[in-house]
C-alpha positions, -999 to 999 in steps of 0.1 A, spaced: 0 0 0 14 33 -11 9 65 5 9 97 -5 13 131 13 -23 138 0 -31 112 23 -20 129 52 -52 150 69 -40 183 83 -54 173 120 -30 141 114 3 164 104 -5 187 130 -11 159 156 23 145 147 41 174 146 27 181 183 41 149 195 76 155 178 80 190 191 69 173 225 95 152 222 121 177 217 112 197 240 109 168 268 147 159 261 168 162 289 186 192 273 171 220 295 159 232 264 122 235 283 134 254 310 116 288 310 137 306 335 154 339 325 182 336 344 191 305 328 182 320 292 206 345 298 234 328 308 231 304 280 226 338 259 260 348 277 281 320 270 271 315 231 277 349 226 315 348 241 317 310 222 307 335 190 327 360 196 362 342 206 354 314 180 345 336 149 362 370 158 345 386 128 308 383 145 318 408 175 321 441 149 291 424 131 270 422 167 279 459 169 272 473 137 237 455 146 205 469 154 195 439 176 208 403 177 190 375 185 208 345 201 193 312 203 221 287 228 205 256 223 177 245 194 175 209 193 160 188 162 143 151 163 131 133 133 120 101 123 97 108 88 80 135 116 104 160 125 105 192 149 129 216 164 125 240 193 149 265 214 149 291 235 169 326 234 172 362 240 168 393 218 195 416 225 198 454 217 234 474 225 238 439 244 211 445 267 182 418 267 150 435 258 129 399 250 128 364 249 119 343 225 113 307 212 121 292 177 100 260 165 94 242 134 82 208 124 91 191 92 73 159 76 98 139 49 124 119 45 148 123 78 159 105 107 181 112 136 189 141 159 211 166 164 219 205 184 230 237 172 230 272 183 225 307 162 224 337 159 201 365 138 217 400 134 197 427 124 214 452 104 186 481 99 161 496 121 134 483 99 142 446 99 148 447 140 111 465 143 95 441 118 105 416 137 97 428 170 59 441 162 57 403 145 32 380 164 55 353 149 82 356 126 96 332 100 129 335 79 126 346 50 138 356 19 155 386 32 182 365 51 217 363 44 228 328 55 270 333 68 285 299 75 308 294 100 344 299 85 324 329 68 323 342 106 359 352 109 356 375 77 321 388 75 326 424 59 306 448 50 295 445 20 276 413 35 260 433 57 251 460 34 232 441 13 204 418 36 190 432 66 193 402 85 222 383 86 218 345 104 248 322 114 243 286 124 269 271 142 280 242 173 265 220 151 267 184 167 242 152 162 235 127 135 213 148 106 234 166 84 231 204 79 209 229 103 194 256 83 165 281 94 141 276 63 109 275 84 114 284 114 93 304 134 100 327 165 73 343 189 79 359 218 76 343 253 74 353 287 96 336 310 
């Protein structure tokens, strides 16, 4: 019997989904922790892990308007897939709001793996679009840097997008974090 994604009912995907992004979030990752102590710290240490690991991000995160710093997303699939984290917008390097990323995938994919990263917002514009966003989702407008980009990020990258986003601390079994599809809303910890 063969089937399709047409089989697949919307309360069914959405039901699934559920369940993945429970799982990941019931890991014992503290990744469900709500606390904003603990956000922060986590926010604190990625940040100096950026900074000392790819020296270019630190005049990036200061030519920023705001950066958002997600520690810690972790992603789960097995045909069902989902991702969640939590993190901390900053502005001048001051955290003004806290927010969660999640996404759930359906497809061919198995395995598990963490990463952290980081969304620098280069104008005014992109920093308040997101901010007066019930939810935002990458889009088009992103400039993805990899890592070995992150020592050398000039500024002619930074002049062209108005949001830059670096993934990196990549570890786990699925190959290659990317953003497409994520979403971000803020929470209240």
């Amino acid at each position: 019997m063969r089937v399709s994604m047409a089989d697949y009912s919307r309360r069914a995907f959405l039901g699934t989904a559920g369940a993945a992004l429970a799982l990941v979030a019931g890991c014992a990752n503290g990744v469900g922790n709500n606390n904003a102590a603990v956000i922060d710290a986590r926010v604190d240490a990625t940040r100096d892990y950026l900074f000392n690991r790819y020296p270019g991000t630190r005049d990036l995160a200061r030519d920023a308007r705001g950066v958002l710093y997600m520690p810690l997303v972790t992603e789960a699939g097995f045909g069902v897939g989902g991702a969640y984290g939590r993190g901390a917008l900053r502005i001048n390097d001051i955290t003004v709001d806290y927010y969660s990323a999640t996404r759930a995938t359906i497809g061919f994919q198995i395995g598990a793996q963490q990463y952290a990263h980081a969304l620098f917002f280069m104008t005014e514009q992109a920093l308040a679009d997101f901010r007066a966003g019930t939810g935002w989702a990458v889009g088009a407008d992103v400039r993805y840097a990899t890592p070995d980009q992150g020592a050398s990020l000039g500024k002619e990258t930074t002049e062209i997008q108005p949001v830059v986003a670096l993934v990196f601390g990549q570890s786990g079994l699925i190959a290659g974090a990317t953003l497409g599809g994520v979403k971000y809303s803020r929470i209240i910890p």
